[in-house]
ZAMARGU-4260 file (C-alpha; in steps of 0.2 Angstrom, whole numbers, plus 5000, padded with zeros to 4 digits):
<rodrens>
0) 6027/4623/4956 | 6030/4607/4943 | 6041/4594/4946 | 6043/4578/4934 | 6041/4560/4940
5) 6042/4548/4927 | 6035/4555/4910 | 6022/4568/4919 | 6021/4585/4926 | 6010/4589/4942
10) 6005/4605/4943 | 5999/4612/4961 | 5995/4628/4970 | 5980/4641/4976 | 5970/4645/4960
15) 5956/4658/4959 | 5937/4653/4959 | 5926/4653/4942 | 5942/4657/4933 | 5950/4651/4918
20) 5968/4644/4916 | 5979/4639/4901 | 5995/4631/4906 | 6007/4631/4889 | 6024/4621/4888
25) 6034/4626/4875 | 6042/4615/4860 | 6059/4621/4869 | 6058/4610/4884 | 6069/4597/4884
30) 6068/4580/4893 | 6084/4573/4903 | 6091/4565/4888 | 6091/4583/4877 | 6075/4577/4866
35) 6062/4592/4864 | 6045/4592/4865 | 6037/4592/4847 | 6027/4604/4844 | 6023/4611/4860
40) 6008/4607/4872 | 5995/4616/4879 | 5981/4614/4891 | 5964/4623/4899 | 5955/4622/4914
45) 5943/4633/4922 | 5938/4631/4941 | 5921/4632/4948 | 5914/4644/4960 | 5917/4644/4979
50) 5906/4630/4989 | 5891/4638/4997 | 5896/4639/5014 | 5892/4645/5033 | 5905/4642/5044
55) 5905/4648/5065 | 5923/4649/5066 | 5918/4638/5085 | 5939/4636/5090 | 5935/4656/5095
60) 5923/4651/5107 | 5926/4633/5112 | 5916/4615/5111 | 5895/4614/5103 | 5890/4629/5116
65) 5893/4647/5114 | 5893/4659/5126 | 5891/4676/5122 | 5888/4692/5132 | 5868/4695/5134
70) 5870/4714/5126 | 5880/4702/5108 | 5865/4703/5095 | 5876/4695/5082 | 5887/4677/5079
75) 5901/4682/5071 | 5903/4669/5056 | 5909/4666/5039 | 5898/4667/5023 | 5903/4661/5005
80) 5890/4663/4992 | 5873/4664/5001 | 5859/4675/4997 | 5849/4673/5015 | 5851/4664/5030
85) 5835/4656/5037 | 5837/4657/5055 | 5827/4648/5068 | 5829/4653/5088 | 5821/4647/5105
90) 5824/4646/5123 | 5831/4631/5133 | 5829/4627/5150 | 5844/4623/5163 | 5838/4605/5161
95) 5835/4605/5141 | 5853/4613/5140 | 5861/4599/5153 | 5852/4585/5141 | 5858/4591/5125
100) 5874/4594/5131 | 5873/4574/5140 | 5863/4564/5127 | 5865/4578/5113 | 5854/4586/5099
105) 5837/4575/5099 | 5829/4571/5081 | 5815/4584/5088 | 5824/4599/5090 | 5812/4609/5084
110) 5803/4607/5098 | 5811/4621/5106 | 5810/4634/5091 | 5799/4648/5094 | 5805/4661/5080
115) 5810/4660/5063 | 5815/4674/5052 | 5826/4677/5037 | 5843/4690/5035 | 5845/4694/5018
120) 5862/4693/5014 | 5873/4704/4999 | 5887/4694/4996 | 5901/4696/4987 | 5902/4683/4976
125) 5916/4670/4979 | 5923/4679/4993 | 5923/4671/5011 | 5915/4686/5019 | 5916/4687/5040
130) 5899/4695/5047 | 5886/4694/5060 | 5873/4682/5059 | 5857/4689/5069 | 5853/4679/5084
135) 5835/4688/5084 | 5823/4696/5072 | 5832/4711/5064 | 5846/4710/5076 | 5838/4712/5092
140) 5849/4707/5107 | 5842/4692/5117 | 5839/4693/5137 | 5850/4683/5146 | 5848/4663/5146
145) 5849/4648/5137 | 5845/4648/5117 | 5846/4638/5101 | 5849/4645/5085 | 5847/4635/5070
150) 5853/4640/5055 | 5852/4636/5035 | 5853/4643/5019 | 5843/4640/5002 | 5861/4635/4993
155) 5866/4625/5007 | 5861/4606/5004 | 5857/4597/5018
</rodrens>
């Protein structure tokens, strides 16, 4: 899609990650007045590769809480370029959950975790990948209540 405006040519569209683009125009184009381009033009780009990214798609569910069923062991979110996510979990009380929910997430959040753990992750690389993200240690479904899960990844800067 090109479209002139005075003396220049924008290009735009959906371009692949980590690939390489030459864009040539010809010494047969002619501007509005017949004249042709001397000699031709060309021109190379290459993009770069995907953000790193984890992204719970959180319009499926609804506002900063998410309810699940208590027998769900996974999250369902999307992953770009991640080798592991570093998961952190805990329980919360009816009256933690009501204060976080009032005041929200308090600078000591931690106070609350109880488990950490890695998932290893095998990622396709440059691809936005939809998958479970574990909610316990090697997938384990929680009992029914109140939990926090926290998590990160090491190409994910904070």
């Amino acid at each position: 899609n090109a479209a002139p405006v005075a003396g220049w040519v924008y290009l735009n569209g959906q371009f692949n990650y980590s690939t390489r683009y030459t864009i040539t125009l010809s010494d047969q184009i002619q501007d509005r007045y017949g004249a042709r381009l001397t000699g031709g033009a060309e021109l190379s780009f290459e993009t770069g590769p995907a953000e790193p990214s984890l992204v719970v798609p959180i319009d499926m569910y609804g506002g900063g809480a998410i309810f699940i069923p208590a027998s769900t062991d996974r999250l369902a979110a999307r992953l770009t370029n991640l080798s592991a996510l570093d998961l952190q979990s805990g329980a919360l009380t009816i009256d933690d959950a009501v204060s976080i929910g009032v005041n929200g997430w308090q600078e000591n959040w931690g106070q609350w975790v109880t488990r950490s753990w890695q998932q290893p992750l095998d990622l396709p690389y440059n691809q936005s990948v939809l998958m479970g993200v574990e909610l316990a240690p090697g997938g384990e479904a929680l009992d029914p209540g109140l939990y926090l899960l926290y998590a990160d990844a090491p190409e994910i800067e904070s």
